[in-house]
PDB file of N, CA, C, O and CB in Angstrom:
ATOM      1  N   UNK A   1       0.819  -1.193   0.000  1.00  0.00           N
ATOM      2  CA  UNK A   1       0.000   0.000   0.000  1.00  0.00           C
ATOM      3  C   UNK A   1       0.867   1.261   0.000  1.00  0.00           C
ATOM      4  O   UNK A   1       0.500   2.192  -0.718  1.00  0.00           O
ATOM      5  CB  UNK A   1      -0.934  -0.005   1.204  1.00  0.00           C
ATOM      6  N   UNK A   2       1.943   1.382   0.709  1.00  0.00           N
ATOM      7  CA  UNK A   2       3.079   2.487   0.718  1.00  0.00           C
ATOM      8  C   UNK A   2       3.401   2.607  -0.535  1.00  0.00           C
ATOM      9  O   UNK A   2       3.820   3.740  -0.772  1.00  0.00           O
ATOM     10  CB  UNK A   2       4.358   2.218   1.529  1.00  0.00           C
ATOM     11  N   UNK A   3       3.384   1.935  -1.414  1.00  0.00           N
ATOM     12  CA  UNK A   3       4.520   1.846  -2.562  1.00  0.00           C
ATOM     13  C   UNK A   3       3.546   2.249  -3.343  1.00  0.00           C
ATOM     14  O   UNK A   3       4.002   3.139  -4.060  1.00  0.00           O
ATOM     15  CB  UNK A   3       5.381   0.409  -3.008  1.00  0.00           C
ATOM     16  N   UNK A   4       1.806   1.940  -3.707  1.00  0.00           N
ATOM     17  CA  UNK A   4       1.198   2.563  -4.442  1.00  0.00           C
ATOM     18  C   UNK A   4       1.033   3.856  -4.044  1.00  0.00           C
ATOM     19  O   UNK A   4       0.818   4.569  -5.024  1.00  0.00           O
ATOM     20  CB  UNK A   4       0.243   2.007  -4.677  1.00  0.00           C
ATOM     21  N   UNK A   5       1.047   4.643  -2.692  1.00  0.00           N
ATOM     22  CA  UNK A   5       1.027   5.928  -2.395  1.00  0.00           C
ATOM     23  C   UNK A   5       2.023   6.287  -2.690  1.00  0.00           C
ATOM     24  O   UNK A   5       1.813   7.405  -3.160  1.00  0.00           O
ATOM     25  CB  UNK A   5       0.760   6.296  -1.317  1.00  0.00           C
ATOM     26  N   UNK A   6       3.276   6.039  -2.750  1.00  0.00           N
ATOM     27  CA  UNK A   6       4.374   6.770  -3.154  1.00  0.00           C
ATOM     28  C   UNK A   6       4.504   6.735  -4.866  1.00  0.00           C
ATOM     29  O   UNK A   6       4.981   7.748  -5.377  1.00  0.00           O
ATOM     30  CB  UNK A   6       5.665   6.140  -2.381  1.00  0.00           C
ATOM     31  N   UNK A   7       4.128   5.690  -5.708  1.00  0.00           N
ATOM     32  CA  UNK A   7       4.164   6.166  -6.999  1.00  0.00           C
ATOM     33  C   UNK A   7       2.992   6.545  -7.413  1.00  0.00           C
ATOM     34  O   UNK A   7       3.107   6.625  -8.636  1.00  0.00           O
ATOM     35  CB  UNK A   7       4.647   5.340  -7.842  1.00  0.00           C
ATOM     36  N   UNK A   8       1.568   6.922  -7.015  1.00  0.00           N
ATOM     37  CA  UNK A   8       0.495   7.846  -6.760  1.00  0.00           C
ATOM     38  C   UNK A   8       1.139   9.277  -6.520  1.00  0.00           C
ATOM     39  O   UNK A   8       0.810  10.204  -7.260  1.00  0.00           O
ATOM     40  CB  UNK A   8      -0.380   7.352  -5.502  1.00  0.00           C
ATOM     41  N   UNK A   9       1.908   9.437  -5.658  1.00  0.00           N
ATOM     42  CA  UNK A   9       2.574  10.870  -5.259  1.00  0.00           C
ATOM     43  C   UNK A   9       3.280  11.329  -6.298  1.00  0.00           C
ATOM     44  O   UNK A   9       3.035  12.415  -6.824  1.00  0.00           O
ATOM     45  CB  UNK A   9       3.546  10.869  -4.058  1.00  0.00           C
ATOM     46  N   UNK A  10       4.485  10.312  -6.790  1.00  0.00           N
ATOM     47  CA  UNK A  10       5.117  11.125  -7.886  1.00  0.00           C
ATOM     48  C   UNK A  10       4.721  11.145  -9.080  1.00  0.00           C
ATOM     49  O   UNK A  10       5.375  11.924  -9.775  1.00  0.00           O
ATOM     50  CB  UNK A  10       6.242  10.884  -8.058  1.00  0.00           C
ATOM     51  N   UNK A  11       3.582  10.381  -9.817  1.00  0.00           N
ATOM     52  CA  UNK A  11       2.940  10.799 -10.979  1.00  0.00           C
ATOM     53  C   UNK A  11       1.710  12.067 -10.651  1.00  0.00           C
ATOM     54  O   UNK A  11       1.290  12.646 -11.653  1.00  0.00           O
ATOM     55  CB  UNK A  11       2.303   9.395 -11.641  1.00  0.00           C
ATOM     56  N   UNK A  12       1.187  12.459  -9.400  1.00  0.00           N
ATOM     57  CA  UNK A  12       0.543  13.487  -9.481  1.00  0.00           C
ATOM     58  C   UNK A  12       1.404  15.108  -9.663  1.00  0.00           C
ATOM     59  O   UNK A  12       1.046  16.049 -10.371  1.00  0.00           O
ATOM     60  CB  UNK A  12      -0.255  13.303  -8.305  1.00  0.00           C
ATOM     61  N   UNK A  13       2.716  15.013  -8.696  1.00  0.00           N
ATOM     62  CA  UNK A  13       3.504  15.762  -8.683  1.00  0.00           C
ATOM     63  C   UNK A  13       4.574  16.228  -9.988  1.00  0.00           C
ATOM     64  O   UNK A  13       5.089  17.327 -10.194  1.00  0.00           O
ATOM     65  CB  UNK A  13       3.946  15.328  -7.717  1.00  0.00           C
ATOM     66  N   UNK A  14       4.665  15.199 -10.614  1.00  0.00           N
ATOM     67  CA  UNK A  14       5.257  15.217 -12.099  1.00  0.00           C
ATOM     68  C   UNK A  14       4.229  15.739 -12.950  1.00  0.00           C
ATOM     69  O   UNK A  14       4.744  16.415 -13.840  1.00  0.00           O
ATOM     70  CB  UNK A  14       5.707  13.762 -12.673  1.00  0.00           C
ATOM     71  N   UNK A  15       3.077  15.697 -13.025  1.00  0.00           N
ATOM     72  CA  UNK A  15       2.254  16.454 -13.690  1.00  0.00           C
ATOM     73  C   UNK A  15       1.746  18.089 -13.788  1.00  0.00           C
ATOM     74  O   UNK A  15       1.180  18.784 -14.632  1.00  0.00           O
ATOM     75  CB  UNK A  15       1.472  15.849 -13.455  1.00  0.00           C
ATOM     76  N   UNK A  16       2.199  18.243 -12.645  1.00  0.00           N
ATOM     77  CA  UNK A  16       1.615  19.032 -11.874  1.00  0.00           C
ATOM     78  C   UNK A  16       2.705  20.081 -11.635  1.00  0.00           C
ATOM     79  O   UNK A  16       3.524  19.800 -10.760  1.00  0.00           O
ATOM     80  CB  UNK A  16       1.057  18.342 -10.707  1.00  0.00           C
ATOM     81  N   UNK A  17       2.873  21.507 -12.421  1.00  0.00           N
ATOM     82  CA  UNK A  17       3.843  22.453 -11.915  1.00  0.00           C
ATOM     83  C   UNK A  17       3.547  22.636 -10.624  1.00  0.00           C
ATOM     84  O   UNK A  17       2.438  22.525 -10.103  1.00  0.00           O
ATOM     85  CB  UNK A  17       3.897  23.707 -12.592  1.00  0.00           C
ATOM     86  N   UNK A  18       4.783  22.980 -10.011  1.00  0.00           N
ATOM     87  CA  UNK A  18       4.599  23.449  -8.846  1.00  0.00           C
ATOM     88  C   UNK A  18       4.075  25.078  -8.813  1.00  0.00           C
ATOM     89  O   UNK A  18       3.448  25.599  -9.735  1.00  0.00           O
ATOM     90  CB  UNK A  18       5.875  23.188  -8.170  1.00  0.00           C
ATOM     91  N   UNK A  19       4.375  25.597  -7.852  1.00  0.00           N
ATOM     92  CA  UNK A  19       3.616  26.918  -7.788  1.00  0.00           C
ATOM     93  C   UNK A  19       4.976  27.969  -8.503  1.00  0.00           C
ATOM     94  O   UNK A  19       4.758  28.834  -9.351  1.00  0.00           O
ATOM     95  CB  UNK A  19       3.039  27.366  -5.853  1.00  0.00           C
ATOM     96  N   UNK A  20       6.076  27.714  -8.053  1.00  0.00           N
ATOM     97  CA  UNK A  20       7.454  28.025  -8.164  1.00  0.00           C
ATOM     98  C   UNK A  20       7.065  28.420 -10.112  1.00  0.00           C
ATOM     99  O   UNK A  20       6.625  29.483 -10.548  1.00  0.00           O
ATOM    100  CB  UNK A  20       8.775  26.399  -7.562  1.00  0.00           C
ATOM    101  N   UNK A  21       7.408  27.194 -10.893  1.00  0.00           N
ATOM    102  CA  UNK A  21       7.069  27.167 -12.215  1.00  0.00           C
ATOM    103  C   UNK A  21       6.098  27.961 -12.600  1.00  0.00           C
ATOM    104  O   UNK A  21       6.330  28.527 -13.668  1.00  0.00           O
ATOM    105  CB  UNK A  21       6.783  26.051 -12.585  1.00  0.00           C
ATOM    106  N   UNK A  22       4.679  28.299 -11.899  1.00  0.00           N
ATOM    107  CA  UNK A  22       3.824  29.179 -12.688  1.00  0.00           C
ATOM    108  C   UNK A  22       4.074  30.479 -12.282  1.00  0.00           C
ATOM    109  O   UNK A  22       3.527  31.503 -12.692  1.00  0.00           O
ATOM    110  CB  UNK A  22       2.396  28.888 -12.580  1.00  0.00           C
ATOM    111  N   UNK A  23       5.109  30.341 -11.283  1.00  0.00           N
ATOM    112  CA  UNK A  23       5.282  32.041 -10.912  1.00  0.00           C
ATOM    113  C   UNK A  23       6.365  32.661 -12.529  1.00  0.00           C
ATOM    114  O   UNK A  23       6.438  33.761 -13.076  1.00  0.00           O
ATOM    115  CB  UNK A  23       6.531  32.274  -8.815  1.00  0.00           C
ATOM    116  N   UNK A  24       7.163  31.069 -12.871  1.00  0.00           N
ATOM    117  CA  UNK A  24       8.109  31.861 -13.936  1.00  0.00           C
ATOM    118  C   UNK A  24       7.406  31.868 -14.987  1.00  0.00           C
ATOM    119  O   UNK A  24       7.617  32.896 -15.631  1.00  0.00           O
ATOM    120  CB  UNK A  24       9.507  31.291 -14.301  1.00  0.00           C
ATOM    121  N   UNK A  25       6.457  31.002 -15.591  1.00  0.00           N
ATOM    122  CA  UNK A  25       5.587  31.344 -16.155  1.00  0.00           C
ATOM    123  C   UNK A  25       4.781  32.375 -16.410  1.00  0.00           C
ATOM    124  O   UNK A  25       4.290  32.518 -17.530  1.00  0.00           O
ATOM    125  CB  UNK A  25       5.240  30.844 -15.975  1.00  0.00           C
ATOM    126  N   UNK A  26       4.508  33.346 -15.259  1.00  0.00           N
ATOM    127  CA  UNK A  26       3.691  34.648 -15.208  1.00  0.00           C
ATOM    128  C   UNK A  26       4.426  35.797 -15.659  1.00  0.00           C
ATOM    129  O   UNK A  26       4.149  36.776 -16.353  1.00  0.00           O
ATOM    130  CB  UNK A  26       3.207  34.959 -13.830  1.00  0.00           C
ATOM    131  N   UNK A  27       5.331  35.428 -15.125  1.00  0.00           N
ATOM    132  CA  UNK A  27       7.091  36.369 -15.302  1.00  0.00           C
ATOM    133  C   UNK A  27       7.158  36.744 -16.519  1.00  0.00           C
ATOM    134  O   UNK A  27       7.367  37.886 -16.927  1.00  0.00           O
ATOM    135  CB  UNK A  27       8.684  35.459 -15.093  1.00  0.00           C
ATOM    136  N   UNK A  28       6.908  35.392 -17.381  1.00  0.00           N
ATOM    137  CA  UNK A  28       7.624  35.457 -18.720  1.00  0.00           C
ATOM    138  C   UNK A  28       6.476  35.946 -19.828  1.00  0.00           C
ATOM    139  O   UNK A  28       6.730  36.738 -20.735  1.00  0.00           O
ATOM    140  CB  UNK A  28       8.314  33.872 -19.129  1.00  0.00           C
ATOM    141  N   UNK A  29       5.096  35.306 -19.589  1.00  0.00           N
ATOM    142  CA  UNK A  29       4.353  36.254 -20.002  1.00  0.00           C
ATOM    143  C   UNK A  29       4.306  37.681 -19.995  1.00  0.00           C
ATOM    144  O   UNK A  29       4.219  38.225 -21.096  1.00  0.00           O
ATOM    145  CB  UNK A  29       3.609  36.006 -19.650  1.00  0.00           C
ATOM    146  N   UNK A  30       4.350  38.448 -18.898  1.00  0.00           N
ATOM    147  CA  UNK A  30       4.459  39.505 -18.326  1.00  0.00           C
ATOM    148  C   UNK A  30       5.472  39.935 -19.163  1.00  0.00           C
ATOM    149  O   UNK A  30       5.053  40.811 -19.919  1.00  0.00           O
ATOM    150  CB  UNK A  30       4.631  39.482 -16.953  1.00  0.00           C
ATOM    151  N   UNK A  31       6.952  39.594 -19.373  1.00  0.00           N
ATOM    152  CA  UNK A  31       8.005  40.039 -19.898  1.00  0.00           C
ATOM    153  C   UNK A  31       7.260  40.136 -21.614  1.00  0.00           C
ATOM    154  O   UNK A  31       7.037  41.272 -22.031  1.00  0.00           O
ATOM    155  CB  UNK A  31       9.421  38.959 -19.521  1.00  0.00           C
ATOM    156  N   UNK A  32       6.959  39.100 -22.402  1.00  0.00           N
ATOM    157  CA  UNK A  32       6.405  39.155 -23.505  1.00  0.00           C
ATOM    158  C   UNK A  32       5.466  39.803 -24.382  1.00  0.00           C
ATOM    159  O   UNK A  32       5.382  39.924 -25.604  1.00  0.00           O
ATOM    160  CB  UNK A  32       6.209  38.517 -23.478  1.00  0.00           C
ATOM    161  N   UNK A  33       4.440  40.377 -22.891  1.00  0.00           N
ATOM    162  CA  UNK A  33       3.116  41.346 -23.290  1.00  0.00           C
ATOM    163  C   UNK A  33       3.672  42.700 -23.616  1.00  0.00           C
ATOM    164  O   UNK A  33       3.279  43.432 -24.525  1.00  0.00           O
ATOM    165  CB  UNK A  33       1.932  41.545 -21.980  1.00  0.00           C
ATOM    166  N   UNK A  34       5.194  43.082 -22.270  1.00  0.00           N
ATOM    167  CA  UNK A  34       5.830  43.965 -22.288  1.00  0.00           C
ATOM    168  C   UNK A  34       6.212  44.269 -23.651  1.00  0.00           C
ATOM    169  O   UNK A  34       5.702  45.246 -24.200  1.00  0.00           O
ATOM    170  CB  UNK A  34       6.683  43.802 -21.477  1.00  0.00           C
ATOM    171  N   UNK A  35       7.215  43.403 -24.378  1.00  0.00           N
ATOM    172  CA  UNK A  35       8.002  43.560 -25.770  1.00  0.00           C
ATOM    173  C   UNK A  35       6.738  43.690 -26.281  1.00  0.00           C
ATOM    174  O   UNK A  35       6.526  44.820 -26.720  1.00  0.00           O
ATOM    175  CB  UNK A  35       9.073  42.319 -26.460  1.00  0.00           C
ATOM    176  N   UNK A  36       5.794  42.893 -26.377  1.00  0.00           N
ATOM    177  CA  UNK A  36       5.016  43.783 -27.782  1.00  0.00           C
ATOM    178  C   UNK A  36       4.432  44.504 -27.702  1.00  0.00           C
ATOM    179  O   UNK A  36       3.815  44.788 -28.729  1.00  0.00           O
ATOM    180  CB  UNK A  36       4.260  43.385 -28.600  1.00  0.00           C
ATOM    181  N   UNK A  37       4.189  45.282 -26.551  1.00  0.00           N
ATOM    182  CA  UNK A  37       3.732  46.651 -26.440  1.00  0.00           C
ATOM    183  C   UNK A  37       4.760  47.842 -26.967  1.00  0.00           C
ATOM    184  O   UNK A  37       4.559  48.770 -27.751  1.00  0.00           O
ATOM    185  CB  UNK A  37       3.414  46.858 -24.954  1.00  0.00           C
ATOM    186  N   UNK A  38       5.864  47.471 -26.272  1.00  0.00           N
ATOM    187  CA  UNK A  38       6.860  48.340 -26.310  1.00  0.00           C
ATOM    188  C   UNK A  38       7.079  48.283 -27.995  1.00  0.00           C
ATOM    189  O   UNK A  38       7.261  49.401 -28.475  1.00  0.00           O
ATOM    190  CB  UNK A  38       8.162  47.891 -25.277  1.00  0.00           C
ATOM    191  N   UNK A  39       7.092  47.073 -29.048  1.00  0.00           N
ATOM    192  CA  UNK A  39       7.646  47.207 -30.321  1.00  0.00           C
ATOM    193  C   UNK A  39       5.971  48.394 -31.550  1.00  0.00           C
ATOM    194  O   UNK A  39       5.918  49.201 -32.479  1.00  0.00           O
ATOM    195  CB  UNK A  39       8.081  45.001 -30.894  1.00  0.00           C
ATOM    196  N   UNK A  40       4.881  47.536 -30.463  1.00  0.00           N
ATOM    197  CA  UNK A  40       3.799  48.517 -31.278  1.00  0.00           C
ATOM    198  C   UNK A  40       4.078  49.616 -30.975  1.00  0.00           C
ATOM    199  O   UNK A  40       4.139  50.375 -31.943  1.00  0.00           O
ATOM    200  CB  UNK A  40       2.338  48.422 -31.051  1.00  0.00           C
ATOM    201  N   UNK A  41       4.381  50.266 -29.569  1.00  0.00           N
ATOM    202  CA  UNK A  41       4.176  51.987 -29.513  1.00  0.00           C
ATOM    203  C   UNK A  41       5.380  52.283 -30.095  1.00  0.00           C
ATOM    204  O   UNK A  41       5.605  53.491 -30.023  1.00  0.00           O
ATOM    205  CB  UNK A  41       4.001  52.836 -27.924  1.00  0.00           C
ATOM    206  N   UNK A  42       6.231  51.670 -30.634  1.00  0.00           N
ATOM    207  CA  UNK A  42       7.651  51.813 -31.545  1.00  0.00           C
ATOM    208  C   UNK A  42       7.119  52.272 -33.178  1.00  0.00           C
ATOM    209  O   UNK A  42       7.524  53.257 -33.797  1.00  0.00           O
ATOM    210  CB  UNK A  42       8.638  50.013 -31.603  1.00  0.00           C
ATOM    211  N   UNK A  43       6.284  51.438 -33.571  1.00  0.00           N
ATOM    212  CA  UNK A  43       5.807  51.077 -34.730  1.00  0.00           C
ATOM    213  C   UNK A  43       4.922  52.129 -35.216  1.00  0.00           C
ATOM    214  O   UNK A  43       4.850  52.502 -36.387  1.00  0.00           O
ATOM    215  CB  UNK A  43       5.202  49.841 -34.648  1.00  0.00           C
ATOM    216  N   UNK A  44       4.003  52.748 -33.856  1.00  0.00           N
ATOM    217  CA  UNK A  44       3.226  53.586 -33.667  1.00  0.00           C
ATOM    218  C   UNK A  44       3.879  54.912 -34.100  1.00  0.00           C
ATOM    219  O   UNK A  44       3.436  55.539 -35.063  1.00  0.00           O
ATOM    220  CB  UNK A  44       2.789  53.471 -32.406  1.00  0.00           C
ATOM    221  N   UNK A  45       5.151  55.418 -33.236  1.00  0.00           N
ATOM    222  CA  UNK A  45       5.491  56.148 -33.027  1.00  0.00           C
ATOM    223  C   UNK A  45       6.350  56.747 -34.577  1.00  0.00           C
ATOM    224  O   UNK A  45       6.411  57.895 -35.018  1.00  0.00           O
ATOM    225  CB  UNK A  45       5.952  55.826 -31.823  1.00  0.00           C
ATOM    226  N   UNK A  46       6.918  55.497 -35.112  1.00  0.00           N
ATOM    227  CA  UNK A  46       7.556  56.371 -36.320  1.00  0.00           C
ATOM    228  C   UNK A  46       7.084  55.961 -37.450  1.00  0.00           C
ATOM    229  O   UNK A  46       7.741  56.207 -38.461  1.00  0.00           O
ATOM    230  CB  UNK A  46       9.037  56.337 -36.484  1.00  0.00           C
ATOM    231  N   UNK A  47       5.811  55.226 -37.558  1.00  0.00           N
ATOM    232  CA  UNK A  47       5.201  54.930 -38.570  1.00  0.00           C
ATOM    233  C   UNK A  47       3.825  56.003 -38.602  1.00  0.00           C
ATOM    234  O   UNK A  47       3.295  56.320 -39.666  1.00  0.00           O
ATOM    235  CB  UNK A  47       4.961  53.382 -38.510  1.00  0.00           C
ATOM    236  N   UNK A  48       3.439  56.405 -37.517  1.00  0.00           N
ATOM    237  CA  UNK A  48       1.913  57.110 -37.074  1.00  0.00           C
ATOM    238  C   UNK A  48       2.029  58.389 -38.419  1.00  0.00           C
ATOM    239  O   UNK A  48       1.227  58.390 -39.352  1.00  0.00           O
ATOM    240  CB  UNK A  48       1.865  57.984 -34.909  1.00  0.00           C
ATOM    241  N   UNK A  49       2.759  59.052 -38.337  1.00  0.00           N
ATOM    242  CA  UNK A  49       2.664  60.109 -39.577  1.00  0.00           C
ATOM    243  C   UNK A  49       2.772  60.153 -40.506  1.00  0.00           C
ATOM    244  O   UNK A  49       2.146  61.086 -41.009  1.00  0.00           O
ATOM    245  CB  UNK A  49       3.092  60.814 -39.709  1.00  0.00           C
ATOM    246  N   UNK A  50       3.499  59.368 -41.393  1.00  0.00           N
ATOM    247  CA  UNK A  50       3.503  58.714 -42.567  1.00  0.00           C
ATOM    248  C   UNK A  50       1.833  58.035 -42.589  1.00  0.00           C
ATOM    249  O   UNK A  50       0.985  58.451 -43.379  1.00  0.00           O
ATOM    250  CB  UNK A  50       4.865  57.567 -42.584  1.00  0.00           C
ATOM    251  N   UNK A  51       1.587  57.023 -41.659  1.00  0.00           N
ATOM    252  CA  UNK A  51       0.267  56.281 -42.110  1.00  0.00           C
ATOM    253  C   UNK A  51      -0.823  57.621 -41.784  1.00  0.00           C
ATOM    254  O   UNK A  51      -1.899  57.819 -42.348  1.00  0.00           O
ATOM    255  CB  UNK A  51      -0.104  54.598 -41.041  1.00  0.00           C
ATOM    256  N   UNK A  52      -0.423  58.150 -41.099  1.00  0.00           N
ATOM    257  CA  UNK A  52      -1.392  59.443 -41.299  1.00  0.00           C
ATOM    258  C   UNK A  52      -1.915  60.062 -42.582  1.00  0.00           C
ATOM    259  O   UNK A  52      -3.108  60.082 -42.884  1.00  0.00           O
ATOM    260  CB  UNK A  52      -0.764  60.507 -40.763  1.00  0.00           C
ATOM    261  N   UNK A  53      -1.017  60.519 -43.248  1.00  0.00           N
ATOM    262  CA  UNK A  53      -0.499  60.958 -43.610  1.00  0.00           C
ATOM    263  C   UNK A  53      -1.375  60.546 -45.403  1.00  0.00           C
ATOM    264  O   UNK A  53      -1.828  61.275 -46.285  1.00  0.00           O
ATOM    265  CB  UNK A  53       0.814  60.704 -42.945  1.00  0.00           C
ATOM    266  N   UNK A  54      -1.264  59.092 -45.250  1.00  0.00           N
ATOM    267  CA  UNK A  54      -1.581  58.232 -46.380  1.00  0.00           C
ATOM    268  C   UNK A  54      -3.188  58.107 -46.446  1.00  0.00           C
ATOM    269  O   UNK A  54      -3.778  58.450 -47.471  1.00  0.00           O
ATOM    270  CB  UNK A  54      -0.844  56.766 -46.203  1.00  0.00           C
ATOM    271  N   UNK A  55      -3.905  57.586 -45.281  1.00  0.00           N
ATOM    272  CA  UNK A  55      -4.981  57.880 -44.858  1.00  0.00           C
ATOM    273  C   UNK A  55      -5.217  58.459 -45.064  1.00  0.00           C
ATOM    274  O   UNK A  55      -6.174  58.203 -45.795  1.00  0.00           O
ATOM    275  CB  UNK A  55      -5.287  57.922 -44.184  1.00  0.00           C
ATOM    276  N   UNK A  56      -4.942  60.419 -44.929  1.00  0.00           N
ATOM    277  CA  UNK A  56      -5.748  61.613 -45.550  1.00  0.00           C
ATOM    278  C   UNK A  56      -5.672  61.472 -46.751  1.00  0.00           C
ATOM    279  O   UNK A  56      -6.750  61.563 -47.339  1.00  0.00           O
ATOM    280  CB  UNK A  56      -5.360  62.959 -45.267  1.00  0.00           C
ATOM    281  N   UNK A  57      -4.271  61.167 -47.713  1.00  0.00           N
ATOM    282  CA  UNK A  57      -4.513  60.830 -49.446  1.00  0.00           C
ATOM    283  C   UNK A  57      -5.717  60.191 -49.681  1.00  0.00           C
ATOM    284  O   UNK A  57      -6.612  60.858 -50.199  1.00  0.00           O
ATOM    285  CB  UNK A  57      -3.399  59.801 -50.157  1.00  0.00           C
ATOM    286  N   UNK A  58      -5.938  58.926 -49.377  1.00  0.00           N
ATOM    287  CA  UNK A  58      -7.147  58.116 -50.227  1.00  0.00           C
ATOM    288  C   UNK A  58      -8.357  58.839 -49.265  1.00  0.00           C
ATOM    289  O   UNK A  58      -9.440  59.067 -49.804  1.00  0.00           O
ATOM    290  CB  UNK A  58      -7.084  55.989 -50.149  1.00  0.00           C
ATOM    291  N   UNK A  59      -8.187  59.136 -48.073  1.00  0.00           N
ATOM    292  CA  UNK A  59      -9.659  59.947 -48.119  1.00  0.00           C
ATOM    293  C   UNK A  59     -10.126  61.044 -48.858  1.00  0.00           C
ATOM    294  O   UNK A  59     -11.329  61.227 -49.042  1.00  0.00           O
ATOM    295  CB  UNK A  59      -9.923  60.436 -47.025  1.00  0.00           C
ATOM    296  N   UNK A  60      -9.203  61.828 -49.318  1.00  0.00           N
ATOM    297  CA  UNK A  60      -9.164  63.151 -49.826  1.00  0.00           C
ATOM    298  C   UNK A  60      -9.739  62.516 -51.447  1.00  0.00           C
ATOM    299  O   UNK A  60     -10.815  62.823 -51.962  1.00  0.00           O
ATOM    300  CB  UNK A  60      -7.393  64.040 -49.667  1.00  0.00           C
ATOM    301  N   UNK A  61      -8.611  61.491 -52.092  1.00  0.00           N
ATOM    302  CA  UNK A  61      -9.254  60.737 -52.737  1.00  0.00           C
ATOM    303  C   UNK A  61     -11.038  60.528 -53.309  1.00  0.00           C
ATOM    304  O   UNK A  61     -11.648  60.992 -54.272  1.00  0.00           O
ATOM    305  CB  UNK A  61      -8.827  59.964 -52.089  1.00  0.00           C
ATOM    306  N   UNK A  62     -11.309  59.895 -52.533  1.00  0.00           N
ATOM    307  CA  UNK A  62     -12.310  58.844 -52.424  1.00  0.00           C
ATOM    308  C   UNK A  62     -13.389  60.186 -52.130  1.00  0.00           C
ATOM    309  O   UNK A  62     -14.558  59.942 -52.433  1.00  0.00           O
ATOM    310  CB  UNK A  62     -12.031  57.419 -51.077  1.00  0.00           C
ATOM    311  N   UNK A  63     -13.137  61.454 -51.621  1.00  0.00           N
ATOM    312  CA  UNK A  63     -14.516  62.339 -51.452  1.00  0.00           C
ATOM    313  C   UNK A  63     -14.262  63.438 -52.836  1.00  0.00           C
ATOM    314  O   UNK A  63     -15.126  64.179 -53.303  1.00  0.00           O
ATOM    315  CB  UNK A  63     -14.616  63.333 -49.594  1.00  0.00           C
ATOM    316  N   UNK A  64     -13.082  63.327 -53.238  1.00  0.00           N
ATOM    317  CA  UNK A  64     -13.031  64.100 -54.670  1.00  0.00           C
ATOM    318  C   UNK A  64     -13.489  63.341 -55.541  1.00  0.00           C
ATOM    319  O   UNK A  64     -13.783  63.943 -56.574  1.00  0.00           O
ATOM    320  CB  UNK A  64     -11.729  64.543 -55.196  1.00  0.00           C
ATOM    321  N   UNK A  65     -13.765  61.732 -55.564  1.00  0.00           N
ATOM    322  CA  UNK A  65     -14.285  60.958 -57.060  1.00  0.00           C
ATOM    323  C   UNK A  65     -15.954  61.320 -56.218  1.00  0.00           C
ATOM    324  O   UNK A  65     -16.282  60.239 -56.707  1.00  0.00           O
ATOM    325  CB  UNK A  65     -13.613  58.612 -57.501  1.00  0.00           C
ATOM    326  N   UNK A  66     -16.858  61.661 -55.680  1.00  0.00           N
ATOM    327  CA  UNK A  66     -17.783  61.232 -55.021  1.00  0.00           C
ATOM    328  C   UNK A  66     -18.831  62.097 -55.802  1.00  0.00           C
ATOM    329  O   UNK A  66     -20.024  62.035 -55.507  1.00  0.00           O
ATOM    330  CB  UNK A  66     -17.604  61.344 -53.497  1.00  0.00           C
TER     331      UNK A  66
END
């Protein structure tokens, strides 16, 4: 009976992150949401006036064929 509780224990525990693991897990998400925020307001930032920019063309466009 010991011996099925003890390999009962380590196949639940092998399955099973510990708490430790989902903390680096959260971490690393967290780190990841970071970069792609940080690369859009990048993207944002020196692309925003140009795509501005282009946007007013075809609108300006599109109400002069109208």
């Amino acid at each position: 009976m010991d011996k099925a509780l003890t390999t009962l224990w380590i196949r639940l525990t092998a399955r099973n992150p510990t708490r430790h693991d989902r903390g680096a897990s959260l971490v690393e998400y967290g780190l990841l949401v970071a970069l792609i925020a940080i690369v859009c307001l990048t993207a944002v930032f020196f692309l925003g006036d140009e795509t501005s920019e282009e946007f007013h063309s075809i609108g300006s466009s599109i109400n002069s064929a109208t």
